[in-house]
C-alpha positions in Angstrom: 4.1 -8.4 16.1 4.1 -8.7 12.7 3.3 -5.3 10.6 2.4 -7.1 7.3 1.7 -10.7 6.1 4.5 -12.1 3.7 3.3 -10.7 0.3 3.3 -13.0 -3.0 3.8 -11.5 -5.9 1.0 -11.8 -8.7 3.1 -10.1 -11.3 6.5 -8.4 -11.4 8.1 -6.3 -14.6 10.8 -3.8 -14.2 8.4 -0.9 -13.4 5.6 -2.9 -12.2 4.4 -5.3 -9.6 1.3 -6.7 -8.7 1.0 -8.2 -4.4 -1.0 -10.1 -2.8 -0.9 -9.3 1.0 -2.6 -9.0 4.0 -2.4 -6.5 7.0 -3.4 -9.0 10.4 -5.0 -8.0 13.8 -1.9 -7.9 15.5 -0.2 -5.6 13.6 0.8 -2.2 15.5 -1.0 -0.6 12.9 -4.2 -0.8 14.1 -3.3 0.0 17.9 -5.6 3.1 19.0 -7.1 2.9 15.4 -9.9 2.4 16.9 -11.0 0.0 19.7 -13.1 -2.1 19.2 -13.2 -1.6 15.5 -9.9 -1.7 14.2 -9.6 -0.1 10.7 -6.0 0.5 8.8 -4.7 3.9 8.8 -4.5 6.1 5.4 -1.2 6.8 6.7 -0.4 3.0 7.4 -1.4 2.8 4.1 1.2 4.9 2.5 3.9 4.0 5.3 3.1 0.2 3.7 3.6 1.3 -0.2 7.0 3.0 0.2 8.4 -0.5 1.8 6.7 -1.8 -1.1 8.3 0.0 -3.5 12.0 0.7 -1.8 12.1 -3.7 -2.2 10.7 -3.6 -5.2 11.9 -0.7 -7.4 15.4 -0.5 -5.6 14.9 2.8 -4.6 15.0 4.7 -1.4 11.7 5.0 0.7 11.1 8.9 0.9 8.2 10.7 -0.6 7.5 14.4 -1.6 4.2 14.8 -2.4 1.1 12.7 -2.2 -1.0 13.8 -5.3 -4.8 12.8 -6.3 -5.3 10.3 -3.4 -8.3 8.5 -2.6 -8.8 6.2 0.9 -12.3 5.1 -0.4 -13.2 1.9 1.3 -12.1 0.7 5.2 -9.3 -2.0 5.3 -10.0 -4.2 8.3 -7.7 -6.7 9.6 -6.8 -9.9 8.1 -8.3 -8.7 4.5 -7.1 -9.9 1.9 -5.5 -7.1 -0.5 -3.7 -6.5 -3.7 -1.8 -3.9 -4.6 -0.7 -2.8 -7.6 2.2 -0.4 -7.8 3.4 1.1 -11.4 7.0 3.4 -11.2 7.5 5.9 -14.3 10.4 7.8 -14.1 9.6 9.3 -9.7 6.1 8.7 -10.2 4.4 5.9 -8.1 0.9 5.1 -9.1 -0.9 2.7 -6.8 -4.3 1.2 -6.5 -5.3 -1.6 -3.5 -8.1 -3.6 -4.3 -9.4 -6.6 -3.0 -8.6 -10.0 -4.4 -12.0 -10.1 -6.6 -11.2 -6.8 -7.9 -14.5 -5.3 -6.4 -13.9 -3.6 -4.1 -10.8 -0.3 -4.5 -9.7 0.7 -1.0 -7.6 3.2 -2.3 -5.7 4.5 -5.2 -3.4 7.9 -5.7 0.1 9.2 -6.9 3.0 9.3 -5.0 6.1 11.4 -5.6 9.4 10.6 -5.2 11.9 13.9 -4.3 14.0 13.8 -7.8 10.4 14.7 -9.4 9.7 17.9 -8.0 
């Protein structure tokens, strides 16, 4: 099954990228998450970004700390999404959105180990 749909990148610099992507029903992700109803883990969510950004950054997936993170709106399957990922110095800012730019599903902080 695939996890993800193949992304296409909207806009790429050296410490940020803008994806277009999609998560679709048969993805494991949504197994147990919930039947019937399947919505896309916060944790899914994060799991998703660190692949993101170990492609795109160069650097290794791990994460220390998960700072001033929102999971605002439910990501169902087959939506389409955009994320936007910005690196400075082992600071990840991210933000999904939908493709209108309406909608935020969710937005945070993520820190890498070197940071702490």
């Amino acid at each position: 099954m695939s996890k993800i749909s193949e992304e296409k990148i909207i806009k790429q610099t050296d410490s940020a990228v803008i994806l277009e992507f999609s998560v679709p029903d048969s993805s494991d992700y949504f197994d147990g998450h919930f039947p019937g109803y399947p919505i896309l883990p916060a944790v899914a969510q994060i799991y998703i970004i660190m692949q993101f950004v170990s492609s795109y950054f160069g650097i290794s997936a791990e994460l220390s700390l998960i700072k001033r993170t929102k999971f605002t709106n439910i990501i169902r399957p087959d939506t389409p999404l955009v994320l936007h990922m910005e690196k400075k110095e082992k600071i990840i800012s991210f933000k999904i959105i939908s493709v209108d730019e309406k909608t935020v599903y969710s937005a945070g902080i993520l820190v890498l180990p070197e940071a702490l």
